[in-house]
C-alpha positions in Angstrom: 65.9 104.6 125.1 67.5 100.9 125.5 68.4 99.7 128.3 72.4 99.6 127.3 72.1 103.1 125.6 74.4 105.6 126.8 72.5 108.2 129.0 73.1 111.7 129.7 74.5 111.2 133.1 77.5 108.8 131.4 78.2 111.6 130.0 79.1 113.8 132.6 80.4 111.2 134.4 83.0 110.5 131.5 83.6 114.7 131.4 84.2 114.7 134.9 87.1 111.6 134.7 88.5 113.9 131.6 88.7 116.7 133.7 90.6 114.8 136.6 93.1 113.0 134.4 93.9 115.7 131.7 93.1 119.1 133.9 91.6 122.0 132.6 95.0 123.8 131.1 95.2 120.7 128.7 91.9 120.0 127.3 91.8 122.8 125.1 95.0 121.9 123.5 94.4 118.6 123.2 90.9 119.3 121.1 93.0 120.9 118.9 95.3 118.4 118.5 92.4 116.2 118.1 90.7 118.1 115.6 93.8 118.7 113.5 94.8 114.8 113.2 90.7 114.8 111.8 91.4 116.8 109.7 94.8 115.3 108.1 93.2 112.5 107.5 90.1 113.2 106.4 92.3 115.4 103.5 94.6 112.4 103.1 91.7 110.0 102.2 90.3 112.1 99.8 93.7 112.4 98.3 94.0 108.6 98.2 90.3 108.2 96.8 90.4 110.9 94.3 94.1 110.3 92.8 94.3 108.1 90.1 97.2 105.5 90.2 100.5 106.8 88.4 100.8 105.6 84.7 103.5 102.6 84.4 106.0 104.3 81.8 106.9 101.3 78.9 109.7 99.0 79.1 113.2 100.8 77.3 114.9 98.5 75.1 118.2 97.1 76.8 121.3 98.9 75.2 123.5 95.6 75.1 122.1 92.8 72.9 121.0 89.5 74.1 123.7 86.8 73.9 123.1 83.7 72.5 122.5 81.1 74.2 125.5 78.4 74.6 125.6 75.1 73.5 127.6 72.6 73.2 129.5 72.0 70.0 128.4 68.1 68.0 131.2 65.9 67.8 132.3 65.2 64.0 130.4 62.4 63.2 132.4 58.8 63.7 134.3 60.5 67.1 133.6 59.7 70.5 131.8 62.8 72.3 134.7 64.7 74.3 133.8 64.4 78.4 134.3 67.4 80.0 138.1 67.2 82.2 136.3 66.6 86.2 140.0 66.6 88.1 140.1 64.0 90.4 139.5 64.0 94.3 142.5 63.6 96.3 142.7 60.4 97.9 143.6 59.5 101.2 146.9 58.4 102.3 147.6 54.6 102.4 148.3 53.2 105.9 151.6 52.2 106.7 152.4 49.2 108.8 153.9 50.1 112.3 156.0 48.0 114.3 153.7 46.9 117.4 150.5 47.4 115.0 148.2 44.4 115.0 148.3 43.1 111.0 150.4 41.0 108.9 153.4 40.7 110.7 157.3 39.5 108.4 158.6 37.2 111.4 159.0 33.9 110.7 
């Protein structure tokens, strides 16, 4: 065997460590637990392996029909185009002159 091969005695050693941590009430269930999650799997990768994928059904026509697109209507020819009405931003207030404000002042 090679040198980093595992040996007999690592195997008792790692029985005996089972046995500590586990106890001897539990290792019986839990190799059944064990074998049962082997064998849910190995059944559900032969189900994934051996079923073929699910046929995509066609496209249904839509019920409603497709509107038409919208466009925008020509202007009769010898007429400016129309511009669409864009309502204007407010302003801000003028300032107002103060008395006592620096600016240009009525006294004579």
């Amino acid at each position: 065997m090679g040198r980093n091969a595992l040996q007999g005695w690592h195997i008792v050693v790692l029985v005996v460590v089972i046995l500590l941590l586990f106890g001897a009430k539990r290792l019986p269930d839990l190799a059944k637990s064990v074998g049962q999650s082997m064998k849910i799997f190995k059944r559900e990768m032969k189900d994934l392996t051996t079923d073929a994928p699910a046929p995509v059904p066609p496209a249904s026509p839509s019920t409603a029909p497709a509107a038409p697109p919208v466009t925008q209507a020509e202007p009769p020819v010898g007429q400016p185009p129309v511009q669409p009405h864009v309502a204007p931003e407010p302003s801000a207030p003028a300032p107002q002159d103060r008395p006592g404000e620096s600016g240009p002042s009525t006294s004579a």
